[in-house]
N, C-alpha and C positions, 0 to 999 in steps of 0.2 A: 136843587143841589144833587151831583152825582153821587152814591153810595160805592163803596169798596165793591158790592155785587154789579154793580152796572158796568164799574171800569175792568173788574176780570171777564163778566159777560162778553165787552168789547174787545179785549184782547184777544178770547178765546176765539170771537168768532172770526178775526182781522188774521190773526196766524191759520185757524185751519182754511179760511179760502186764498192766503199767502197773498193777504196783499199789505204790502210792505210798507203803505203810506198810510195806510190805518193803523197800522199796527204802530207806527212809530208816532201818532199822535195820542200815545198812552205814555210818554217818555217827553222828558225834559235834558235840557243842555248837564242839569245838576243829576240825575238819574244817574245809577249804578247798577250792573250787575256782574253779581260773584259766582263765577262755575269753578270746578275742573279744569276747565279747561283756561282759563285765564279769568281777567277783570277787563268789565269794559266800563268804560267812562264817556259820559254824553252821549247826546247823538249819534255825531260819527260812527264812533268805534260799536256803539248797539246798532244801527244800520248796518255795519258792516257785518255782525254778527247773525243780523238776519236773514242778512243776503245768502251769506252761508248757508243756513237753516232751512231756508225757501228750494236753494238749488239743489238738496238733498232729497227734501221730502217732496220736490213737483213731481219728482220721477215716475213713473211706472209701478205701481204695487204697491206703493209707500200708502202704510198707513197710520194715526195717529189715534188713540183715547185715552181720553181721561176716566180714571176711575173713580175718582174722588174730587169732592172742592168743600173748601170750608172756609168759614168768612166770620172772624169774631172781629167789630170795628173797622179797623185800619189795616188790618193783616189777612189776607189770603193767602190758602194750602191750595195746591192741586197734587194728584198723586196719578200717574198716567204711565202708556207704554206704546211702543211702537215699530213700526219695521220700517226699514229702505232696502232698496237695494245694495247699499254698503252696509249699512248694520242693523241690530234686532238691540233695542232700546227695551230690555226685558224688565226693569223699575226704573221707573223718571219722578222726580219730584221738584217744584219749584214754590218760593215763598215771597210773597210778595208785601213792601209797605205802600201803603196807598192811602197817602194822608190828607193831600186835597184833590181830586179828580184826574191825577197822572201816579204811576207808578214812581218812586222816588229810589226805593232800593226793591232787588229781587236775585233772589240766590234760585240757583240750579245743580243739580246732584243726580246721578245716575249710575247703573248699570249697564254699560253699553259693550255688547261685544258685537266686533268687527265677522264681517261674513267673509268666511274663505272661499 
């Protein structure tokens, strides 16, 4: 059986080497996630969201850490921060439910300023 820790493990390490078809085999058609920036629903629209995400931080300088993770059951915290060349992500946070071996729901919240 997969733990809440094995499926952020995988996430984590499917998003920093950006590959987009591991990362999206942590996600289901029923999966949500709520930013800032909009709500994505299924698949699709979270594909689409990482595409985004990917084409940002592939760039040149882009960096990404995590500072934090924490795992009680079903729910994992990350608390992280990062640069691209468009912006300095100076607190990121994301929360994750992870109730059978796929993310189900995960919220995103941030500090992000735009680089002039």
């Amino acid at each position: 059986m997969t733990t809440t820790d094995d499926v952020l493990d995988h996430h984590l390490t499917a998003f920093g080497e950006q590959d987009l078809e591991e990362t999206m085999v942590d996600y289901t058609d029923e999966s949500v996630i709520v930013t800032n920036m909009g709500t994505f629903r299924g698949l699709d629209e979270i594909e689409g969201l990482f595409e985004n995400l990917f084409a940002e931080f592939s760039q040149e300088g882009a960096t990404i850490d995590v500072d934090q993770e924490t795992v009680e059951d079903e729910f994992a915290y990350i608390v992280w921060h990062a640069e691209s060349p468009e912006n300095v992500y100076e607190f990121a946070t994301d929360t994750f439910y992870i109730p059978d071996d796929e993310i189900l729901f995960q919220t995103f919240a941030g500090k992000i300023s735009p680089k002039e």
